[in-house]
C-alpha positions in Angstrom: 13.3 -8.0 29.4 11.0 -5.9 29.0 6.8 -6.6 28.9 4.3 -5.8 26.8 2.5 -3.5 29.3 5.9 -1.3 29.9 6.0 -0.8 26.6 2.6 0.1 26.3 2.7 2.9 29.0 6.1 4.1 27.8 4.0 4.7 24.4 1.6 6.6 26.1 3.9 8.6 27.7 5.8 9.5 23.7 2.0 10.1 22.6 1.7 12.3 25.6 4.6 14.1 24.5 3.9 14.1 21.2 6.7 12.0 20.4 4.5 10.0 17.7 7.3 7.8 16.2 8.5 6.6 19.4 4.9 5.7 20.2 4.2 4.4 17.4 7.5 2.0 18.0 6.5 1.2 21.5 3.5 0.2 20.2 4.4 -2.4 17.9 7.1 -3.7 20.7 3.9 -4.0 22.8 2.0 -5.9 19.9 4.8 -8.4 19.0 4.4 -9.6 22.2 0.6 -9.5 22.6 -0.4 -9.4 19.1 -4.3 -9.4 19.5 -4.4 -6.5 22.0 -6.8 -4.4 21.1 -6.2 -1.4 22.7 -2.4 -1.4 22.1 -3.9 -1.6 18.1 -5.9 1.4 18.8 -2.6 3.4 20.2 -0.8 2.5 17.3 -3.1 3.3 14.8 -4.2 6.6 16.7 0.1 7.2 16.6 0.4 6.7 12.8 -2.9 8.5 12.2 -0.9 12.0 14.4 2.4 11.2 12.0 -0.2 11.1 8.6 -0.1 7.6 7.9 -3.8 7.2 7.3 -3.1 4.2 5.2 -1.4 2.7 8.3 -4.1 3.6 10.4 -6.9 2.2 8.5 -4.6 -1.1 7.9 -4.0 -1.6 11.5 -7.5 -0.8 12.5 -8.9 -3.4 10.3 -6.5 -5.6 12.1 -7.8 -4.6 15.7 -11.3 -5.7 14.4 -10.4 -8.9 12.8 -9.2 -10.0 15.9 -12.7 -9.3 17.3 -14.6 -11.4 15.1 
């Protein structure tokens, strides 16, 4: 099984690569199973922002800071 941090860093390594929809995957696998991890929000939205999904990016922003308050 894999963990929420694994698929984390494998996102990172896709954005590094600028393989943005396999990021962007990885970093929803990371979120289903930490959903109120912030930075793994930021990734994402940072990922859909690269593919033009501004939309996306905006939506899951305004999730990242929901989970703040």
């Amino acid at each position: 099984m894999t963990t929420p941090i694994e698929h984390y860093k494998q996102g990172l390594s896709y954005y590094g690569q600028q393989k943005n929809e396999e990021a962007a995957a990885e970093f929803r696998a990371a979120l289903e199973g930490r959903p109120d991890w912030l930075d793994a929000m930021h990734a994402l939205a940072t990922a859909q922002s690269k593919l033009g999904r501004q939309d996306e990016a905006l939506f899951t922003n305004a999730a990242g800071l929901a989970c703040r308050l």
